[in-house]
Legacy VTK file of the C-alpha trace (Angstrom):
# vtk DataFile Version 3.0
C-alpha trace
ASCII
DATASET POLYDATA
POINTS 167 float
0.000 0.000 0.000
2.981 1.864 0.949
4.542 1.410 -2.409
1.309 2.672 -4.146
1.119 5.541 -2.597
4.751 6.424 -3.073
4.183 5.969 -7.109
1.468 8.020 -7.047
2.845 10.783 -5.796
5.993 10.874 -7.583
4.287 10.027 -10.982
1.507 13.025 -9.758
4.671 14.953 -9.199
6.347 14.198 -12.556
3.158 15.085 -14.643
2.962 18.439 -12.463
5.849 20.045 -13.185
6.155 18.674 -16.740
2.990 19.688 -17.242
3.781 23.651 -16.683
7.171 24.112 -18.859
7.953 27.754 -18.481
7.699 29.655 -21.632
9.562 33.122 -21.805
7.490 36.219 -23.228
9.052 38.092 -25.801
7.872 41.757 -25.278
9.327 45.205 -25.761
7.874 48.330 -24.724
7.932 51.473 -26.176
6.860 55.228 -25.279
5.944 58.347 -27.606
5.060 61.263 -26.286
4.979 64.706 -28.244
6.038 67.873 -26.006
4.266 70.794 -28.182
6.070 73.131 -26.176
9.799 71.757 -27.328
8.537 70.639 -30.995
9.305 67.298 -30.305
8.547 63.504 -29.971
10.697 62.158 -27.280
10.811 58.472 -27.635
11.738 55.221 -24.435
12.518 52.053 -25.488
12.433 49.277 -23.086
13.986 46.188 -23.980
14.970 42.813 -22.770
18.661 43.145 -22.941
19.388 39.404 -22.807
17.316 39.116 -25.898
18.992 43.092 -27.374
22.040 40.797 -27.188
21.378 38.030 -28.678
19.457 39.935 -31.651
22.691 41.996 -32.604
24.970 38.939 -32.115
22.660 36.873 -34.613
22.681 40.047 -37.056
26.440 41.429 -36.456
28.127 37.645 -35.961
29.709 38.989 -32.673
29.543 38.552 -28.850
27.977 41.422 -27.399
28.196 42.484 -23.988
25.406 45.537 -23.712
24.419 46.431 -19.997
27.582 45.230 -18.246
30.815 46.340 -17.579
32.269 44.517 -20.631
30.223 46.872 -22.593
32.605 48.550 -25.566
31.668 52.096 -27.500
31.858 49.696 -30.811
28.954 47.828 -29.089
27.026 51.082 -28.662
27.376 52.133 -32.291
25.913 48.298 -33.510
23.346 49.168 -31.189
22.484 53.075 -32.517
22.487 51.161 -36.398
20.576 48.372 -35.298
17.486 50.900 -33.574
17.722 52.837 -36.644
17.339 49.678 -39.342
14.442 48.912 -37.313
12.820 51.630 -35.510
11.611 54.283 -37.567
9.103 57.277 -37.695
6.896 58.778 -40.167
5.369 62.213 -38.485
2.445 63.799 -41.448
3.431 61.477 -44.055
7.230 62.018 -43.576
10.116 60.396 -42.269
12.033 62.061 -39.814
15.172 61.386 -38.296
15.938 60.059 -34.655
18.593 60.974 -32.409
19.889 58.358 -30.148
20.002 59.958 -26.841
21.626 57.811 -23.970
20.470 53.996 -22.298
20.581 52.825 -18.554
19.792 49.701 -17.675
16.832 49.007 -15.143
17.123 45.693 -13.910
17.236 43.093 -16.848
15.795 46.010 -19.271
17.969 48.231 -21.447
16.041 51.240 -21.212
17.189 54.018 -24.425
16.105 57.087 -24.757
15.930 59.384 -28.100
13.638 62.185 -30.010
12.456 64.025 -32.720
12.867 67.469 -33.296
11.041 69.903 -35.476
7.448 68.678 -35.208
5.243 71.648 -35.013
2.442 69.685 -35.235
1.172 66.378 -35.896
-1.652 64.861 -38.630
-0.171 61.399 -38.574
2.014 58.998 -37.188
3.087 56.042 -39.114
5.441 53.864 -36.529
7.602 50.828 -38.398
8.961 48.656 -35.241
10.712 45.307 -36.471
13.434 45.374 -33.121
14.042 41.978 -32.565
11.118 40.453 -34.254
14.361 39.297 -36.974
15.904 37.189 -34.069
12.296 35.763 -32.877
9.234 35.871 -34.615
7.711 35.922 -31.187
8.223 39.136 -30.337
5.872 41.807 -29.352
6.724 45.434 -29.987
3.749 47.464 -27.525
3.631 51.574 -28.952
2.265 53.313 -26.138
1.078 57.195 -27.806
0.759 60.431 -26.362
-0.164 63.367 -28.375
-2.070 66.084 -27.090
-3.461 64.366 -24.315
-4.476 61.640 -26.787
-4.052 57.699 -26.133
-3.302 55.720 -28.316
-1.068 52.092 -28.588
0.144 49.712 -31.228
1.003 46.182 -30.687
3.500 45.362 -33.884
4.397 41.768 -34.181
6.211 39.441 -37.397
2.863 39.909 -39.293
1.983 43.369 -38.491
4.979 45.788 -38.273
3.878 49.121 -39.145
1.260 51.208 -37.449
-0.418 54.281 -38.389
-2.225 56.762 -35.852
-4.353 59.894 -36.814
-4.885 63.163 -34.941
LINES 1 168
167 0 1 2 3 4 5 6 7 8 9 10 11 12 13 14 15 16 17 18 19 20 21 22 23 24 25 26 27 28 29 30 31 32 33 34 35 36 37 38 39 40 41 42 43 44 45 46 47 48 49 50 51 52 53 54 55 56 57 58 59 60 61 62 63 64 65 66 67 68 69 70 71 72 73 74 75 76 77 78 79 80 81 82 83 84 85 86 87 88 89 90 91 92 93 94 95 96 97 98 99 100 101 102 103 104 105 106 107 108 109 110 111 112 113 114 115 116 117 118 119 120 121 122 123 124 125 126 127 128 129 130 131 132 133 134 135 136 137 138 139 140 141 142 143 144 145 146 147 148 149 150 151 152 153 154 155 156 157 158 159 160 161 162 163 164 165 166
């Protein structure tokens, strides 16, 4: 009876914690918000940086070492290219550059800051986001939008990429 019981619970035990395999949730997050006052769109990127470094090593074919202390200036550059293949802006119809401001890290999150200068006002917003959606086709790119005191968010996965928001 002993015995029985024994088997049950370990095979019980097996079948629980096969049963619930953890599966990692590939999600960046990303905040626009347009500051009349300045003429701008300033622009926070939050990103995995575990996955960040494993995208660019995939797409560069080297080891990367973003958000520790092994972190090199060369690695920074691959990393201002990299946002700006895949990160882009389109404010009334027309694209406008992006100036990479500075990063911290926050946690396990590279955090990067930039903006837009020179936006007097704002018609559109088309928003092209493939950041690590070329390394995993899992990924999730969330737009959160602030114009004006207006709401607005994008989710831009593998099969939907761009975004466009009117005002």
């Amino acid at each position: 009876m002993k015995k029985t019981i024994l088997y049950t619970f370990f095979v019980l035990l097996i079948l629980t914690t096969s049963a619930f395999s953890v599966h990692k949730f590939y999600m960046a997050i990303y905040q626009l918000n347009y500051a009349p006052e300045k003429k701008m769109l300033q622009i926070t990127s939050r990103i995995f940086v575990d996955d960040l470094n494993k995208a660019l090593e995939k797409k560069y074919n080297k080891k990367l070492n973003l958000g520790t202390d092994k972190e090199a200036s060369e690695e920074i550059v691959l990393l201002k290219k990299y946002l700006a293949e895949n990160f882009s802006i389109k404010v009334n119809g027309q694209s406008k550059p992006m100036t990479f401001l500075s990063k911290e890290l926050d946690g396990d999150v590279l955090v990067c800051y930039s903006n837009i200068k020179g936006i007097s006002k704002i018609n559109s917003l088309e928003i092209f986001n493939s950041v690590l959606i070329d390394w995993n086709t899992e990924q999730q790119n969330i737009t959160h939008v602030t114009v004006l005191g207006v709401k607005n968010s994008l989710l831009l996965t593998d099969s939907s990429r761009n975004g466009v928001l009117k005002y």
